[in-house]
N, CA, C and O of each residue as an XYZ file, in Angstrom:
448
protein
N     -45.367      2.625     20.251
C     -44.531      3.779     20.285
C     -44.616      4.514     21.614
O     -45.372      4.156     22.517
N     -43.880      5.457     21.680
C     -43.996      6.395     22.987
C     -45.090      7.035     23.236
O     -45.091      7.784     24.212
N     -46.302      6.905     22.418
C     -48.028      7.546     22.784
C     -48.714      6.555     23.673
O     -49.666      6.792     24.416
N     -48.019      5.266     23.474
C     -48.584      4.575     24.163
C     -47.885      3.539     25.351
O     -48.193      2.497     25.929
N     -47.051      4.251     25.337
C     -45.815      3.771     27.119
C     -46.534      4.145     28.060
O     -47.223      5.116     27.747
N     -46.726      3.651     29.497
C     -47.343      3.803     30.241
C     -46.378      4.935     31.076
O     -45.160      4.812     31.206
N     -47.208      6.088     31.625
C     -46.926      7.162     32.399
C     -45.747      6.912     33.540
O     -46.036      6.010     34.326
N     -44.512      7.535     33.757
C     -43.448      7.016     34.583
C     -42.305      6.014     34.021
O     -41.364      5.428     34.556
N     -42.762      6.076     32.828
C     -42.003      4.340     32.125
C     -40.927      5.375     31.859
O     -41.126      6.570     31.640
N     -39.345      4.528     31.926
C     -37.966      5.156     31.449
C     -37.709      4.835     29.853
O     -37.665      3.784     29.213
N     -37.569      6.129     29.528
C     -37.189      5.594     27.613
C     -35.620      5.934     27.355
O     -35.158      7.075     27.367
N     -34.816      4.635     27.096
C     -33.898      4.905     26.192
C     -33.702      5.684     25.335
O     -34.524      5.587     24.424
N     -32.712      6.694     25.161
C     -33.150      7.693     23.978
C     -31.085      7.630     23.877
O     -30.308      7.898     24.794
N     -30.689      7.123     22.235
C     -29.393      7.469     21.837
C     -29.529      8.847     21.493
O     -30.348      9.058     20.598
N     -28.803     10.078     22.078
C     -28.827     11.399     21.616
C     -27.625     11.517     20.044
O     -27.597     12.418     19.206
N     -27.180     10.866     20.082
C     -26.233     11.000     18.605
C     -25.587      8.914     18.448
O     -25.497      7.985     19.250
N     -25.294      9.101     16.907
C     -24.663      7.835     16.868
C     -25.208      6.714     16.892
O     -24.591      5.664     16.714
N     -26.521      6.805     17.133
C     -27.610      5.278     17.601
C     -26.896      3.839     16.919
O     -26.760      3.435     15.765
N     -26.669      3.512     17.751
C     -26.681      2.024     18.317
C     -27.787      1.002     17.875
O     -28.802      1.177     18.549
N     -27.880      0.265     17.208
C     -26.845     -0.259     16.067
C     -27.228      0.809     14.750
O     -26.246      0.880     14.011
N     -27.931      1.326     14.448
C     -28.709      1.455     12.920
C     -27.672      3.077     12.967
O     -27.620      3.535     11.826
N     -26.979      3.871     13.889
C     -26.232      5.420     13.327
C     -27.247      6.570     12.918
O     -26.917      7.633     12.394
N     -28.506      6.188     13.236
C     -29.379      6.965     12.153
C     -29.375      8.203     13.826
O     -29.187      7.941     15.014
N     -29.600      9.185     13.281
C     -29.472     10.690     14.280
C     -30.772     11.075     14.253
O     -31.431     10.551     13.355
N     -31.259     11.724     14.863
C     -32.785     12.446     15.058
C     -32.305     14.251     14.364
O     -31.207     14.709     14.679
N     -32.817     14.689     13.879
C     -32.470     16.709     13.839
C     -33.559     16.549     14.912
O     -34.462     15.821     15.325
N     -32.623     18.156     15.167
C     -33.256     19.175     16.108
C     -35.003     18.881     16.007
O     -35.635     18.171     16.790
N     -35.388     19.394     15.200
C     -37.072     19.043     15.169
C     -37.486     17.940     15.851
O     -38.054     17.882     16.942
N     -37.049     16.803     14.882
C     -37.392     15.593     15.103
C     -37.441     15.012     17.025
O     -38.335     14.317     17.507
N     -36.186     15.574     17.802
C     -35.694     15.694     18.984
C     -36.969     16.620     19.725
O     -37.474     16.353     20.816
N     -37.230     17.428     19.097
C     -38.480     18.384     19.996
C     -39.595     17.814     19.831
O     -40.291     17.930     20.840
N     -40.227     17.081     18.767
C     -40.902     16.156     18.886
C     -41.474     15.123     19.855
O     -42.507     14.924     20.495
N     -40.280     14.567     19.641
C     -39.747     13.258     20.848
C     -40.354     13.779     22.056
O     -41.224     13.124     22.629
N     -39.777     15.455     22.701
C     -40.118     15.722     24.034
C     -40.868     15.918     24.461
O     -40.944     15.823     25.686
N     -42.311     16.482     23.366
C     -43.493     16.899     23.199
C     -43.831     15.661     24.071
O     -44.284     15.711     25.214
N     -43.506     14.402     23.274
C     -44.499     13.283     23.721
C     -44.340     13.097     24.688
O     -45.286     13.103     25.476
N     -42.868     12.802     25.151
C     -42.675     12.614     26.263
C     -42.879     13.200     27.552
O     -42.798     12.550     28.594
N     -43.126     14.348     27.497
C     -43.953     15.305     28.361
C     -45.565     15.093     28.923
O     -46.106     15.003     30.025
N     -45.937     15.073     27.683
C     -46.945     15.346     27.598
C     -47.326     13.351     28.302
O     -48.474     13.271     28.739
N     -46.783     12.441     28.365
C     -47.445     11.094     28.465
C     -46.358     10.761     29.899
O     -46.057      9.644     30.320
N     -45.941     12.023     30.420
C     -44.924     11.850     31.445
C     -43.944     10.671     31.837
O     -43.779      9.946     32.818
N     -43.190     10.894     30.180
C     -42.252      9.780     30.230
C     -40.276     10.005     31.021
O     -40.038     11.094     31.543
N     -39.726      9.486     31.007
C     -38.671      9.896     31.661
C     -37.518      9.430     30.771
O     -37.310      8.266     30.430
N     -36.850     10.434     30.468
C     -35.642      9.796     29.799
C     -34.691      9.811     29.782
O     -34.054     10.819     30.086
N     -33.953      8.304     29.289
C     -32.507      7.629     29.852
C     -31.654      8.018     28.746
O     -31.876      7.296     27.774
N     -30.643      9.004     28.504
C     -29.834      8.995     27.357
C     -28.680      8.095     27.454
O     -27.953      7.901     28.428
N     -28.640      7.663     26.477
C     -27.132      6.656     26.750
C     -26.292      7.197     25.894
O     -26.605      6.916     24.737
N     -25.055      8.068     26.013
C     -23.981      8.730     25.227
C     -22.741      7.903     25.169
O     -21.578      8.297     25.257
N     -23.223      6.588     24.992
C     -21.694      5.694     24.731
C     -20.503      5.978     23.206
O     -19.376      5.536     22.982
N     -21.552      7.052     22.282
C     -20.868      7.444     21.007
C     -20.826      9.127     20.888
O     -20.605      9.564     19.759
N     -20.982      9.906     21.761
C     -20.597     11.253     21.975
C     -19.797     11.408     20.891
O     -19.025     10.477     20.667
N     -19.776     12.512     20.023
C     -18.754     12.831     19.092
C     -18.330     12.096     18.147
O     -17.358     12.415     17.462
N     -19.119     10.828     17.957
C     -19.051     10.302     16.853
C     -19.257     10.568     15.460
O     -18.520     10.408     14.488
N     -21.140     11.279     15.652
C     -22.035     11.575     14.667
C     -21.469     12.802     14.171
O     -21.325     12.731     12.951
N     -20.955     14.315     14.839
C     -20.982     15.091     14.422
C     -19.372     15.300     14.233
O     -18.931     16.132     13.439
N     -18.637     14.567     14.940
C     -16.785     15.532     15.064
C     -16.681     16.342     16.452
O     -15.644     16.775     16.954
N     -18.304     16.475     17.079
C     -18.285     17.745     18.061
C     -19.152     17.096     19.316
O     -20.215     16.485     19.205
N     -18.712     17.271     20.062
C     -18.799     16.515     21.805
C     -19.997     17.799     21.901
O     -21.135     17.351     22.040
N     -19.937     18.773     21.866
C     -21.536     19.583     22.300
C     -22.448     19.741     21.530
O     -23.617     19.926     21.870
N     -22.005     19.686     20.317
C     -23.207     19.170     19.049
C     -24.272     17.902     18.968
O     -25.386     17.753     18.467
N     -23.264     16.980     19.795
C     -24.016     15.808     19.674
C     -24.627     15.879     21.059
O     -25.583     15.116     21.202
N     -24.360     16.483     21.927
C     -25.335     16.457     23.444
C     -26.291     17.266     23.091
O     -26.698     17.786     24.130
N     -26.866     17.652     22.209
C     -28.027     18.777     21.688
C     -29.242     18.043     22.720
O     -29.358     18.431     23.883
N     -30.244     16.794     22.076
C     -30.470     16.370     22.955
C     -30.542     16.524     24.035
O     -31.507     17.148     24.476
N     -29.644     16.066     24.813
C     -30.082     16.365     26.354
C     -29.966     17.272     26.895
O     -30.510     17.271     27.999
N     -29.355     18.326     26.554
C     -29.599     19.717     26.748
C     -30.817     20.355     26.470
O     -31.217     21.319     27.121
N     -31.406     19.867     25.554
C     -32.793     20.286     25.158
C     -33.721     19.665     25.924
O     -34.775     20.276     26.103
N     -33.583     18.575     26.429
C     -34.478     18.266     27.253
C     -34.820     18.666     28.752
O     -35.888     18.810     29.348
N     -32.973     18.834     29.269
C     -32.928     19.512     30.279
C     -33.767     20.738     30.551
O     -34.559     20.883     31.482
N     -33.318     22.036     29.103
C     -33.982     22.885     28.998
C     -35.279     22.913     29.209
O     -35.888     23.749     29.876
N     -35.791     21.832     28.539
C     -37.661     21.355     28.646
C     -37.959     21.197     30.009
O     -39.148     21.175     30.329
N     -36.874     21.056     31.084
C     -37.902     20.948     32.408
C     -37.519     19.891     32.752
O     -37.218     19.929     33.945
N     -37.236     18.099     31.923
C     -37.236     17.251     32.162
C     -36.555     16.334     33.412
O     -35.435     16.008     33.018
N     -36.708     15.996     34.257
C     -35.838     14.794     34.932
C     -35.871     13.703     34.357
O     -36.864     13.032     34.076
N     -33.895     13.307     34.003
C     -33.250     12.679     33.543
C     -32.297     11.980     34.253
O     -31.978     12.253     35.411
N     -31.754     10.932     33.478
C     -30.677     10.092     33.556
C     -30.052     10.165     32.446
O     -30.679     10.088     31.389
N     -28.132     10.397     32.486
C     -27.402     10.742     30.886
C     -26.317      9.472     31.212
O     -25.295      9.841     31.789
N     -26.392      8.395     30.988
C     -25.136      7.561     31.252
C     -24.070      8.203     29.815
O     -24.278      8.352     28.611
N     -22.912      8.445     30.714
C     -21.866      8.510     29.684
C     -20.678      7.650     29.886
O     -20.118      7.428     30.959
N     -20.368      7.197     28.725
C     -19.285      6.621     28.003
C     -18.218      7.230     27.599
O     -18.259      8.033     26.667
N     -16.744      6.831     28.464
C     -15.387      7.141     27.759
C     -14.682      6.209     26.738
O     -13.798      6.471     25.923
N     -15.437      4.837     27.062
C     -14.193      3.916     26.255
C     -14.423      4.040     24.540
O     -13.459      3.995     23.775
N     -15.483      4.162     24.179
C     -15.354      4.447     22.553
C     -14.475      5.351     22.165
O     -13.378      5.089     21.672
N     -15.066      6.805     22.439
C     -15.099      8.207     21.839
C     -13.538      8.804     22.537
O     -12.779      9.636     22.042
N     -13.430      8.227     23.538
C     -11.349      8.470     24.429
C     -10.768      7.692     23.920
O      -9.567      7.785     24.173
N     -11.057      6.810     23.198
C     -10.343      5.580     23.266
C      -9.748      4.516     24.330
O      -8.861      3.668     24.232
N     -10.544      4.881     25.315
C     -10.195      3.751     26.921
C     -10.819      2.543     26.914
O     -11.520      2.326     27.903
N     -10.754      1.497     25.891
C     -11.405      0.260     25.429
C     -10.938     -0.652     26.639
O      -9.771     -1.022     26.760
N     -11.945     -0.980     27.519
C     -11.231     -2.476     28.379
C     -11.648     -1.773     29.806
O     -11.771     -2.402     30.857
N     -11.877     -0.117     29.631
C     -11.384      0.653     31.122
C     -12.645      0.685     31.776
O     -12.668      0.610     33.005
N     -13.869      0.802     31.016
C     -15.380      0.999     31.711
C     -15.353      2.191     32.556
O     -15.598      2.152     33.762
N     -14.942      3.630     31.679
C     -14.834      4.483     32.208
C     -15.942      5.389     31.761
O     -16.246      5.442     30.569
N     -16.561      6.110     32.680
C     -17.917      6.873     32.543
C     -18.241      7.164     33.557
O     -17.586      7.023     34.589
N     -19.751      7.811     33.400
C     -20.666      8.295     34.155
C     -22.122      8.182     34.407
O     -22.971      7.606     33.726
N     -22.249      8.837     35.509
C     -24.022      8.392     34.797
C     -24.607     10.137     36.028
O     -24.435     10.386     37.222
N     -25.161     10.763     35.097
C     -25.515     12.271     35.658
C     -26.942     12.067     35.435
O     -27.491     11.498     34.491
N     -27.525     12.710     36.616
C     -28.920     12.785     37.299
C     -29.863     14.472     37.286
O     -30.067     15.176     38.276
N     -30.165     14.672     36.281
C     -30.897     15.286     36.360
C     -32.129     15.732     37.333
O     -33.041     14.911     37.238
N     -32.342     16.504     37.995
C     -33.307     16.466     39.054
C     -34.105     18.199     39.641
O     -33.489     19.198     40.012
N     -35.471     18.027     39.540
C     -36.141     19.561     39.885
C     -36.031     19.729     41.455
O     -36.770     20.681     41.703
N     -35.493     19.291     42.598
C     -35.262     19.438     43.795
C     -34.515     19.051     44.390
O     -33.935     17.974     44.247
N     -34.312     20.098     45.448
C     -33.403     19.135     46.339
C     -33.860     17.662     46.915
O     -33.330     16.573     47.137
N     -35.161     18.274     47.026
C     -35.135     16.526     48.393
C     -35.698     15.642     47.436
O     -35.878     14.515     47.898
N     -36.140     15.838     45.876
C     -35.988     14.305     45.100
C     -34.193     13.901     44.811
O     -33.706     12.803     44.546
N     -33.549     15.157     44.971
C     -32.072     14.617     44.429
C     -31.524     13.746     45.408
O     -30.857     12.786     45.020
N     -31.775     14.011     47.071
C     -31.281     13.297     48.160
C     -32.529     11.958     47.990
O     -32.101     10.929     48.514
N     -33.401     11.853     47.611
C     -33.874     10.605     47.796
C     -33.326      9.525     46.985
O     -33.253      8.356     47.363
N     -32.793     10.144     45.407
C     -32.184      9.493     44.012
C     -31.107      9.304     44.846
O     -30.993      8.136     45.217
N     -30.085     10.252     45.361
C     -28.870      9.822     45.603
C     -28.976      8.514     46.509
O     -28.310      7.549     46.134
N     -29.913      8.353     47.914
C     -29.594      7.429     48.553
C     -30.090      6.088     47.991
O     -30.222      5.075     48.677
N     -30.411      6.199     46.382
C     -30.483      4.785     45.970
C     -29.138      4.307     45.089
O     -28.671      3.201     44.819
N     -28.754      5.658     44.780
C     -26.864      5.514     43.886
C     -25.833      4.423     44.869
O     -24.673      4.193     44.526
């Protein structure tokens, strides 16, 4: 489990909708998660390829990474348009970088 990922390791984390099994984390369960991940200085990758699936609501289901943001965390949020827009075929998205400085953000960027 995540108590025992080695320090720096990137964790996949579905914030809504999980891929394959649908099963959602609550709020708690999500603060949990960050505890550990904090605390074992893990880094985490959200993948939002089903945004607005789980709930009907595009900011409901980013709870998650907002909460983590909030926590302090540096992140990676890849997002997904072709499910949740319906742009199937288009490979339309993003991928947003969370970051506590400037000069780690210019070092991340010159690897983008």
């Amino acid at each position: 489990g995540l108590k025992a990922a080695i320090p720096g390791s990137y964790v996949l984390l579905h914030p809504s909708a999980h891929n394959p099994t649908g099963f959602d984390l609550g709020e708690e369960q999500w603060r949990r998660v960050a505890e550990v991940m904090k605390k074992n200085s893990l880094i985490p990758f959200f993948d939002t390829a089903y945004q607005g699936f789980a709930t009907g609501d595009f900011a409901k289901d980013a709870w998650a990474v907002r909460y983590f943001t909030q926590q302090g965390f540096q992140l990676f949020a890849a997002q997904s348009f072709a499910k949740n827009m319906g742009l199937y075929g288009e490979r339309v998205g993003g991928l947003h970088v969370v970051l506590s400085s400037k000069e780690t953000a210019e070092r991340v960027l010159s690897q983008l």
